[in-house]
C-alpha positions as CSV (number, residue, x, y, z in Angstrom):
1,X,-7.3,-19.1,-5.1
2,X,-9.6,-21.8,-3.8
3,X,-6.8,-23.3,-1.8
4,X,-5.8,-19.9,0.0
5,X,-7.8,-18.9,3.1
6,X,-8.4,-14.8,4.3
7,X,-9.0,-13.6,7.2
8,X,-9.3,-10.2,8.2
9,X,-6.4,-9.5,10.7
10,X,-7.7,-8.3,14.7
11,X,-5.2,-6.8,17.4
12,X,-3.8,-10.4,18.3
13,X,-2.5,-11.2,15.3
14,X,-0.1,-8.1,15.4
15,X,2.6,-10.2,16.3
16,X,2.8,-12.1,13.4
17,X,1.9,-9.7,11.0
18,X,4.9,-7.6,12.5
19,X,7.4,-10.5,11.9
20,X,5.9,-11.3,8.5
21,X,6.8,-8.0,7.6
22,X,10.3,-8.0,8.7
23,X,10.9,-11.2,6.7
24,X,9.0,-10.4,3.5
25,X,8.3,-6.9,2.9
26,X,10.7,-4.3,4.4
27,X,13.4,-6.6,2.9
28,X,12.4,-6.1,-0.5
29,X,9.8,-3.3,-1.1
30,X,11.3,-1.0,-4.2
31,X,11.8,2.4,-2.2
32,X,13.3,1.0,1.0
33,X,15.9,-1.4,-1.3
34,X,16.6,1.8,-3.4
35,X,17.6,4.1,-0.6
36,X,21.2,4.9,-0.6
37,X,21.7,3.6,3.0
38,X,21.9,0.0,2.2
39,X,22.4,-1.3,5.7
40,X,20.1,0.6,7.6
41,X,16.5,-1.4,7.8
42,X,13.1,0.2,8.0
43,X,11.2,-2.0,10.8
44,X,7.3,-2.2,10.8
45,X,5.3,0.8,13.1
46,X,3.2,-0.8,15.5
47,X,1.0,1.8,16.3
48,X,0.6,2.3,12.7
49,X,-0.4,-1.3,12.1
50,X,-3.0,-1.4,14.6
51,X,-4.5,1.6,13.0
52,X,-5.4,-0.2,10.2
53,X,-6.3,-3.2,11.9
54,X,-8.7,-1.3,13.7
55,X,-10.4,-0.7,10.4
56,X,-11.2,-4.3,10.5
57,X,-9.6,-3.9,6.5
58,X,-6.3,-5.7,7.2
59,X,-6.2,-9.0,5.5
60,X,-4.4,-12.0,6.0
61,X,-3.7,-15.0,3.6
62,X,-3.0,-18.8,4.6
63,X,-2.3,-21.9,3.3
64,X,-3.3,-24.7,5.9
65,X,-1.3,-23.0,9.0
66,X,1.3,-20.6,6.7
67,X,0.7,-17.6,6.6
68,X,1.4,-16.9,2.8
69,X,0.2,-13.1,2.5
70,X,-0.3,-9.9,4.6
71,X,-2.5,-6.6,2.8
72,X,-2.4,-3.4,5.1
73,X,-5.2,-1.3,4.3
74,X,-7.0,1.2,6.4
75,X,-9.1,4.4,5.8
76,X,-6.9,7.7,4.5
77,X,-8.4,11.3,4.2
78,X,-7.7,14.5,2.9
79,X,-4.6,15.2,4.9
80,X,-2.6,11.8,4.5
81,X,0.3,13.3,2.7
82,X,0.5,15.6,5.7
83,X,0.5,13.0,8.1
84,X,3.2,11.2,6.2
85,X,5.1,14.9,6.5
86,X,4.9,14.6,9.9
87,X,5.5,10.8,10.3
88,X,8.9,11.5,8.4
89,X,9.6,14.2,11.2
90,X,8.8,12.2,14.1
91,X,11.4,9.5,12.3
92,X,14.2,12.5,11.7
93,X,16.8,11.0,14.0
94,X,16.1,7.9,14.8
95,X,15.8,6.1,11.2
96,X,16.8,8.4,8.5
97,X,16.2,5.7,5.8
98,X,12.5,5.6,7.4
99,X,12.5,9.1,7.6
100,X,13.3,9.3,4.0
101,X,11.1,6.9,2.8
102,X,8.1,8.7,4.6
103,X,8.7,11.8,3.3
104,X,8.9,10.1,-0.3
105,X,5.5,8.8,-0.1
106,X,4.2,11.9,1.2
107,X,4.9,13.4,-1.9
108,X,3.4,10.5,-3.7
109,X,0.4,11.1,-1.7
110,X,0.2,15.2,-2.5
111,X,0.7,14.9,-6.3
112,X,-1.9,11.8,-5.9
113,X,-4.3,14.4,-4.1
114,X,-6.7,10.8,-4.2
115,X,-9.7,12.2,-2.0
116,X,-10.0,16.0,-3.7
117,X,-9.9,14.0,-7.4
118,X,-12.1,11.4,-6.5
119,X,-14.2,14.1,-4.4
120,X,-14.7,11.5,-1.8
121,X,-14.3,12.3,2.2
122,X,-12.4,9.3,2.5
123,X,-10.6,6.2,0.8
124,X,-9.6,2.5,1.7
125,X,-5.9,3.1,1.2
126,X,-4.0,-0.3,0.1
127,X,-0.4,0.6,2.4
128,X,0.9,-2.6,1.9
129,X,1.0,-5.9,0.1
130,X,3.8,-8.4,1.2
131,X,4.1,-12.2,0.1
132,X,6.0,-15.1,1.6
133,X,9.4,-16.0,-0.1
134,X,8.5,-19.1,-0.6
135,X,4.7,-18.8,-2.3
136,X,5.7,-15.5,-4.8
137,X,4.2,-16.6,-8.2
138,X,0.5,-17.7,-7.4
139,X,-1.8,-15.2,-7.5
140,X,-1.7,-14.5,-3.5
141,X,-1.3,-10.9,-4.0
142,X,-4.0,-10.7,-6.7
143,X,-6.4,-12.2,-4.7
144,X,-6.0,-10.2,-1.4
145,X,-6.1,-7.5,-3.8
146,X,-9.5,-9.0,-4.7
147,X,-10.6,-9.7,-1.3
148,X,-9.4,-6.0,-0.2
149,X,-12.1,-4.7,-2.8
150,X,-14.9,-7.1,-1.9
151,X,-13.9,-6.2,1.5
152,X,-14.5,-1.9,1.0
153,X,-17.9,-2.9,-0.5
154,X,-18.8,-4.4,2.6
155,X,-17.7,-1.5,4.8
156,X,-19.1,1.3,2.2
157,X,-16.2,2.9,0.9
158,X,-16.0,5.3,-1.9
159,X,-13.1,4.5,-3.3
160,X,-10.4,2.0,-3.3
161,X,-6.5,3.7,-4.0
162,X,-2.9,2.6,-4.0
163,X,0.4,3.6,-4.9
164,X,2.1,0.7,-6.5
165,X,5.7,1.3,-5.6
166,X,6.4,-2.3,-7.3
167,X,6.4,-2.9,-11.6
168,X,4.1,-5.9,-10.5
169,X,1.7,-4.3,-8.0
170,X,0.6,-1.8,-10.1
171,X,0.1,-4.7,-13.3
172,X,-2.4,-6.4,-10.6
173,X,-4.3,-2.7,-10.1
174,X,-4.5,-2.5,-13.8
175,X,-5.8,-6.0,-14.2
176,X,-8.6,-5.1,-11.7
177,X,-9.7,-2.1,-14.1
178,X,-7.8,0.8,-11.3
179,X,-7.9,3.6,-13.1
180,X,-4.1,5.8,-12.8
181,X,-4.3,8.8,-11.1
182,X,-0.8,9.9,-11.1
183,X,2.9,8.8,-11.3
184,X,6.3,9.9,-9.7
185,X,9.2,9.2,-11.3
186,X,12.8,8.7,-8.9
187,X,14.3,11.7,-11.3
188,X,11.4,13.9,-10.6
189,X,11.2,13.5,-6.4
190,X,15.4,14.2,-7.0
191,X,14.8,17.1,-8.7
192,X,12.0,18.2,-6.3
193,X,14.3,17.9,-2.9
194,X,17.8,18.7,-4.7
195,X,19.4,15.5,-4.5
196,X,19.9,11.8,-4.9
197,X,18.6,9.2,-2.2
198,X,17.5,6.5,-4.2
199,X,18.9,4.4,-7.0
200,X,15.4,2.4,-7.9
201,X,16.2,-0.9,-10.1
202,X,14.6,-2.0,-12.7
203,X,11.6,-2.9,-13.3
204,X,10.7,-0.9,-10.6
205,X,11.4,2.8,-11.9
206,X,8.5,4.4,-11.2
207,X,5.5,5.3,-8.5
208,X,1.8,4.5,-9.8
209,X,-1.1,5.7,-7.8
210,X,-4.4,4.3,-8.8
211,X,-7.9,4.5,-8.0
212,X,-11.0,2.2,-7.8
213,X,-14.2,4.3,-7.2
214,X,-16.5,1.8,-6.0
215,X,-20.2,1.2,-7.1
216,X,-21.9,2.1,-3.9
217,X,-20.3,5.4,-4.2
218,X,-22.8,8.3,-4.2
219,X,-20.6,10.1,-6.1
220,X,-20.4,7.4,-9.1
221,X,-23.7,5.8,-9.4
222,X,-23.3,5.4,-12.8
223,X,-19.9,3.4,-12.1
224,X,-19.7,-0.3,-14.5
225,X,-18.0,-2.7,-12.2
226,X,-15.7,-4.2,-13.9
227,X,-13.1,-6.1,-11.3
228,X,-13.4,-9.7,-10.8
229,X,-14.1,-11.0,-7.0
């Protein structure tokens, strides 16, 4: 993607990462469009997003002055389902749909369980990947999926991991050699909390969480890289 440029995102570029998000993610991420309260919008956490861009792990993709592509990644531990618990409970209220959706992917997070299966202290958690309208179709999430990985190299993370709440997110993760670690299915979180919230469509009918332990991790020396940078 010679002809798209990434930068990693810093605390004045919140702005627009915050409106790019509005426009291009929370409008069409899988869980969120799914959720049974159609008209109620999740909006982007501030506070949340400068966490990660505080990671310095945020990426952001242009061509010439458009910005084309926004990756949120920062570090997760142990505990992150529990966080997301608690997140959800903070939201009770105030956004149920939000609420909801957090709650959802702390139970994608448990089953994941990413840091005691990997037995790493930490990963570099890909949170989200949003693409501009007008530029879907060329490769702009692939390579800040890419750059992401490139990226945890450089900061000496153990591990790379995702859950792929889109058909098409999780076909990038596999083309990148991710290995799955576990998947949720809408039927199975249902049956779980004892009723229906979301009505997925397809292609996007299930939650993939993958994994990408990384070759500088102690606890893989023997890793083969096989992703493409």
């Amino acid at each position: 993607m010679s002809d798209t440029v990434v930068k990693i995102a810093t605390r004045v570029d919140l702005k627009f990462i915050h409106e790019f998000l509005v426009e291009h993610f929370h409008n069409v991420e899988p869980i969120e469009v799914s959720h049974r309260m159609k008209h109620e919008r999740v909006q982007p956490n501030d506070e949340y997003l400068l966490s990660c861009i505080n990671c310095n792990t945020t990426l952001m993709g242009y061509r010439g002055d458009t910005l084309v592509g926004v990756l949120i990644a920062g570090t997760i531990f142990a505990n992150e389902h529990e966080r997301n618990l608690e997140a959800s409970k903070a939201m009770s209220g105030h956004n149920e749909k939000h609420a909801d959706v957090l709650r959802f992917i702390s139970y994608i997070d448990e089953k994941a369980n990413f840091c005691k299966r990997l037995d790493v202290p930490e990963t570099l958690h890909i949170h989200h990947i949003a693409v501009h309208k007008d530029f879907k179709g060329r490769g702009i999430a692939r390579f800040l999926f890419e750059c992401c990985v490139e990226n945890a190299r450089k900061f000496n993370y153990h591990a790379v991991t995702v859950d792929c709440t889109s058909h098409y997110t999780a076909k990038i993760a596999e083309q990148r050699a991710f290995s799955l670690i576990s998947t949720v299915t809408y039927d199975e979180y249902h049956d779980f909390i004892g009723e229906k919230l979301f009505d997925p469509s397809f292609p996007h009918l299930q939650i993939k969480s993958y994994a990408l332990l990384l070759k500088n991790s102690s606890t893989n020396d023997d890793y083969e890289e096989h992703t493409i940078l």
